[in-house]
C-alpha positions in Angstrom: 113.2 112.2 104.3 115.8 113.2 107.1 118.9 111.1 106.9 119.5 109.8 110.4 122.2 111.8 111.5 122.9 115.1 112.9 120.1 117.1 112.7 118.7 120.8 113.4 116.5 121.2 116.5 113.8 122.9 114.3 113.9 119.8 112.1 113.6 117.6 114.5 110.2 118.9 115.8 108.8 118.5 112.4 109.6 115.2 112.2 108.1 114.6 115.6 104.6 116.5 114.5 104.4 114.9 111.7 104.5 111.8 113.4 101.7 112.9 115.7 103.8 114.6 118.2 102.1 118.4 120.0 104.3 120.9 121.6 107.0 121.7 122.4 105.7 122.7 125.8 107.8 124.2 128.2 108.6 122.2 131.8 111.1 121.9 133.7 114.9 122.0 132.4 113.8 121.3 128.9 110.8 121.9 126.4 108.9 118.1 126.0 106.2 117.0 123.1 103.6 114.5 123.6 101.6 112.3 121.6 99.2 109.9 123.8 101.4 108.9 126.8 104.2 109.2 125.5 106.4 111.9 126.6 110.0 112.8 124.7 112.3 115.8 125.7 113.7 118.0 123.4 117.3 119.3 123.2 118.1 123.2 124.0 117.6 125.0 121.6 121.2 126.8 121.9 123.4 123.5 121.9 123.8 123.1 118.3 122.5 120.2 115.9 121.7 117.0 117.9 124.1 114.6 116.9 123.4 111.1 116.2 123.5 109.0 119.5 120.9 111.8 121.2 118.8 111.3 118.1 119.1 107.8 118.6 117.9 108.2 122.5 115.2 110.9 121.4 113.3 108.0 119.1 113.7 105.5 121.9 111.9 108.0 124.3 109.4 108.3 121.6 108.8 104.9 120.3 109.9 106.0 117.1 111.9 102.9 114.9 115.0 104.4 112.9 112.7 103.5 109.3 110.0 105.3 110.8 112.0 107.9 111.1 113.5 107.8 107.8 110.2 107.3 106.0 109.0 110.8 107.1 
């Protein structure tokens, strides 16, 4: 169960496949994951922990609730 905070990149994508999330994929400027339509982007991998307001954005992107995200 993360703590919903700053958190390693690596950690994040868990989270996100065990939620049903594939990838990452490369595209673009950044990598991405995909589950149904959904689309999120994930954060370089050299730019440290992502801190708690990109967190915040990545679980909007991914339709994600901050429980949900808890519960994992």
């Amino acid at each position: 169960m993360p703590a919903f905070g700053p958190i390693k990149r690596r950690d994040l994508i868990r989270v996100l496949r065990r939620l049903g999330f594939a990838g990452p994929f490369s595209g673009g400027r950044h990598q991405f994951m995909v589950r149904g339509d959904r689309v999120v982007r994930v954060p370089d991998p050299h730019g440290g922990d992502v801190g708690r307001e990109l967190l915040s954005r990545i679980l909007d992107q991914a339709g994600v609730s901050r429980a949900e995200f808890e519960g994992v």
